[in-house]
N, C-alpha and C positions, 0 to 999 in steps of 0.2 A: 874900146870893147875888144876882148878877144873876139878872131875867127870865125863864130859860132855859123856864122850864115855861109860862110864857105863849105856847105853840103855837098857830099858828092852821094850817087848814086843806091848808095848802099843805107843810107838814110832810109828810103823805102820797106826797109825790116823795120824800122821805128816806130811803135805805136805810144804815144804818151797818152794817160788818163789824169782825170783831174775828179779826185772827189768834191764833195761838199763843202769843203772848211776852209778851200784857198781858191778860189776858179779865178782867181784874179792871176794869182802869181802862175799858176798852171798856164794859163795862156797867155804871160810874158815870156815864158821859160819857150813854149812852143814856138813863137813868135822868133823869137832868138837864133833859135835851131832849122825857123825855116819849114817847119811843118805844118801840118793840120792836125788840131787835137783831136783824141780819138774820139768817138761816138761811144754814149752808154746815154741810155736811161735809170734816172734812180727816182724811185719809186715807192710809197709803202703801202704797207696794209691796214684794213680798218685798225688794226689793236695794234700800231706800231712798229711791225716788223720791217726790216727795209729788204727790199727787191733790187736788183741791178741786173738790167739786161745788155751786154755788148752788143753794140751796131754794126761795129768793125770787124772784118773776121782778123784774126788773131794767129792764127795754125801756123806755128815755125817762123814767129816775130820777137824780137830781141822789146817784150814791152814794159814802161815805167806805169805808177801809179801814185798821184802828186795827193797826200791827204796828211795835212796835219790832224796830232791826236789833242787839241785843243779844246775846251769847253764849245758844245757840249760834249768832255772829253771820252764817255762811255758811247755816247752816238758816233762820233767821229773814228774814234776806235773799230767798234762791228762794222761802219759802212769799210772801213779798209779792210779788213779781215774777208769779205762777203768779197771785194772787188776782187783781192787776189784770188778766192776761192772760183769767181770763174772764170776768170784767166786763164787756171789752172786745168778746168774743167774743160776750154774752149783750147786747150793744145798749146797755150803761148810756148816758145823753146826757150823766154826765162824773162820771168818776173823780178822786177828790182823794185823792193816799196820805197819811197822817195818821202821822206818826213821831215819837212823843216821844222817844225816842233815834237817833239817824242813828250806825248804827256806820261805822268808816273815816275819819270826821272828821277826825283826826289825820293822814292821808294827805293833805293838803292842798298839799303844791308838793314840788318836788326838794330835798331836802338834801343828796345828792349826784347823779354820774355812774349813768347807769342804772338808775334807781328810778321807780318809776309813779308818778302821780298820782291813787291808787286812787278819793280821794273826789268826783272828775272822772268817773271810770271808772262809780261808781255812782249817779253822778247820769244818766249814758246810758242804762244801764241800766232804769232805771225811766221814764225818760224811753220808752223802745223796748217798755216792756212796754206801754203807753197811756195812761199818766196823763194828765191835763192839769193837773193844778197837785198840790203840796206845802204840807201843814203840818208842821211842826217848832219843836221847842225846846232852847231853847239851843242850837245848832250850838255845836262848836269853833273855829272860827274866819269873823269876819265876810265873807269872801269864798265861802264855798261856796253861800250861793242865787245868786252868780251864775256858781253850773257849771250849774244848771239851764235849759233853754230854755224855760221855761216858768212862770206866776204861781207864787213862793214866798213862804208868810205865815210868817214866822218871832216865835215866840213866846218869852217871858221867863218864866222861874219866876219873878222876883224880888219881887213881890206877896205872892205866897204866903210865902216864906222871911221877908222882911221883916216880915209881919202877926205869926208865930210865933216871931221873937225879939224883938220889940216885947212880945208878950204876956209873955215871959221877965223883964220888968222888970230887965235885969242895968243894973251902975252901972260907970260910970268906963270906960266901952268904948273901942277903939281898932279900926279895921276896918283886918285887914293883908293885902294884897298877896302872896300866895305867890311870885309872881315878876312881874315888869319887865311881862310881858303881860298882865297881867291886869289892871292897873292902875284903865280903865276899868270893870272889874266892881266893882273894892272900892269906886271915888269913887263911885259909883252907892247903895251901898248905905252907905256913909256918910251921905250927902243925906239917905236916908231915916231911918236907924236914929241920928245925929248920932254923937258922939265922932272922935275923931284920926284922921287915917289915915297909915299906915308898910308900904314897903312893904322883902320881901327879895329880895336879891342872889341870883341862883340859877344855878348851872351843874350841867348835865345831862351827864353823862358816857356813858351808855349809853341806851337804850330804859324802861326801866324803873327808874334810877338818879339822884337828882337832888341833889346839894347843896348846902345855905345858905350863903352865903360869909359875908354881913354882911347888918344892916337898916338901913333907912335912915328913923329919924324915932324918935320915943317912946315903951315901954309899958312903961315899968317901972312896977309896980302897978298895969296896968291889967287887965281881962278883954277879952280878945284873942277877936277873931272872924275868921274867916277862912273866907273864899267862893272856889267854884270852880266849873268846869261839872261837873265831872264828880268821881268818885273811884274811880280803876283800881286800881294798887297802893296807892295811897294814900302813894306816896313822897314827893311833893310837901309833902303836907299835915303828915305826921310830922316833917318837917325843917323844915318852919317853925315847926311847935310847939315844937323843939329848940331853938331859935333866941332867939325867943321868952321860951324861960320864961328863959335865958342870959343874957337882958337884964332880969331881973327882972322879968318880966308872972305874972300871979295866974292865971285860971284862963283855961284857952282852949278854945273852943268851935270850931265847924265846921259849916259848911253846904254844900250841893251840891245841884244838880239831876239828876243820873245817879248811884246810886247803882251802879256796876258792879262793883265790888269783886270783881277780878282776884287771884290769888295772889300774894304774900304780902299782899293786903289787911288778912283777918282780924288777923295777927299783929302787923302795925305797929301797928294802930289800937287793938289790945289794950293793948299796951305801954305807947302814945303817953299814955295818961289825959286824956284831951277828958272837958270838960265835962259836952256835950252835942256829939252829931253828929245832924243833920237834913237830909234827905234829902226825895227826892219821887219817886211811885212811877211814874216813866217806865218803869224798868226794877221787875217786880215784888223784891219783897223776902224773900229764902228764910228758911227754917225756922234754916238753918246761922245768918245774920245777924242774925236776931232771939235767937236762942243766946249767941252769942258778942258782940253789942252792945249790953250790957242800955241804953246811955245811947243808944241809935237811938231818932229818931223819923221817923216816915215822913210825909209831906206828901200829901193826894191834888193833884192837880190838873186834875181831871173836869171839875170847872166852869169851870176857865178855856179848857180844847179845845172845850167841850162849845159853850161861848158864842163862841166863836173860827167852828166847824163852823156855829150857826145864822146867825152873821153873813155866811158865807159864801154858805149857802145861800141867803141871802136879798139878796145884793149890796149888804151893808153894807160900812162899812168895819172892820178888825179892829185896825188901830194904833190909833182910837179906843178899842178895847178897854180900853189902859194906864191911861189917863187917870181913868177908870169905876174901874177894879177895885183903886185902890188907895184909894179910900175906901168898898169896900164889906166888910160882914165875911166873914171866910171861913167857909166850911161844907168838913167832910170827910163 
């Protein structure tokens, strides 16, 4: 593990919050750092509004607030908005929202005629509630920190995932490419993990629909991995493995850093027989998914925010971070 618990004194400007949607990783990331999470009550009202009251005073503290925009993605969203708002209100001297899942990603340009550009829309948003800067990981697509007007540090799982199919010892690997745009993410994790990489052909027909035309390169008898940011329905993922095993590949595994797993997730991924799926708990991990995916493994990635938040606080720089943390071992 990096440093992180090597605090020194000035750590006491540090207020970390934790919304509703991650309390678990919020208070590994604390834990990390050496602190006490901050106090708030969240609270609503008969008709659903939600209330947050700080415990902690605040007044000229360098504070975070740890809230993925996850389902339920419109609740989790306003309770962040509301949290920076009194932050802002309560004097902090600078708010940084901390979002290991940015929901809306996917709304990133027009595909057609009169449609928003939501993940613009919630970058104002927060931008208007007071923040002054953003942490994230893995965004959807590499243009959305520059919807923000403001410092965005955007962070990689791929340390972490990398570390834990390394530890998998698998042979004869082949990193494949779910689709055309991902490309970059699999030659990345090629580099590291070594074997072939092939990527597939993929047309999307609806929202939630996607299928493998052809692939493009070698895995006949290989053990097939395949990375992605995220996994919603997990259509993507299923039809590559279809694909895949069609070409004659052995066993196929799966990795992701958004474990969101939207309907029909469960049932594809049931079906699908991976390996192994691995995961990181951006978005916590329910009772249903630990159920029904006995081959899940969940990733923390505490210490890499955790170390991300002290360099911040401390006017380091945080792309140094990459460099660092893929030759240290991981801790969960």
């Amino acid at each position: 593990m990096i440093g992180t618990r090597d605090c020194n004194h000035d750590l006491n400007r540090l207020r970390i919050f934790s919304g509703s949607s991650v309390p678990s990783l919020a208070g590994k990331i604390c834990e990390h750092l050496g602190v006490a999470p901050g106090r708030a009550t969240i609270d609503y009202f008969p008709d659903g509004e939600t209330l947050i009251k700080l415990e902690d005073d605040v007044r000229g503290r360098d504070c975070f607030v740890v809230q993925s925009t996850c389902p339920p993605v419109n609740n989790n969203l306003m309770e962040l908005l509301i949290f920076i708002d009194s932050l802002r209100r309560a004097s902090a001297d600078r708010i940084t929202a901390v979002i290991p899942y940015f929901g809306y990603a996917r709304q990133d340009r027009k595909t057609e005629g009169r449609t928003p550009i939501t993940a613009k829309l919630v970058a104002n948003m927060i931008a208007s509630a007071g923040a002054h800067r953003v942490l994230a990981m893995d965004l959807h697509a590499d243009q959305i920190p520059g919807f923000f007007d403001m410092p965005v540090d955007h962070l990689t799982a791929a340390p972490v995932l990398c570390r834990h199919f390394q530890s998998l010892q698998l042979e004869n690997i082949a990193l494949v490419s779910p689709d055309v745009g991902n490309i970059k993410t699999a030659n990345r994790f090629a580099a590291r993990l070594g074997g072939d990489l092939a990527v597939i052909d993929k047309r999307r027909s609806a929202g939630g629909t996607a299928t493998a035309i052809r692939i493009i390169g070698d895995v006949s008898g290989k053990t097939v991995c395949i990375f992605d940011d995220m996994i919603t329905t997990a259509g993507t993922a299923t039809e590559a493995a279809r694909i895949v095993r069609e070409h004659g590949a052995g066993d196929v595994c799966l990795g992701a850093t958004h474990a969101v797993f939207a309907d029909p997730a469960f049932d594809r991924l049931e079906k699908a027989n991976f390996k192994h799926i691995v995961a990181t708990d951006t978005i916590g991990t329910t009772e249903e998914a630990k159920r029904r995916l006995p081959n899940l493994t969940t990733l923390t990635v505490a210490d890499l925010i955790a170390e991300a938040i002290r360099r911040i606080h401390h006017h380091e720089s945080v792309s140094a971070l990459f460099k660092e943390h893929y030759n240290h071992p991981h801790h969960v």
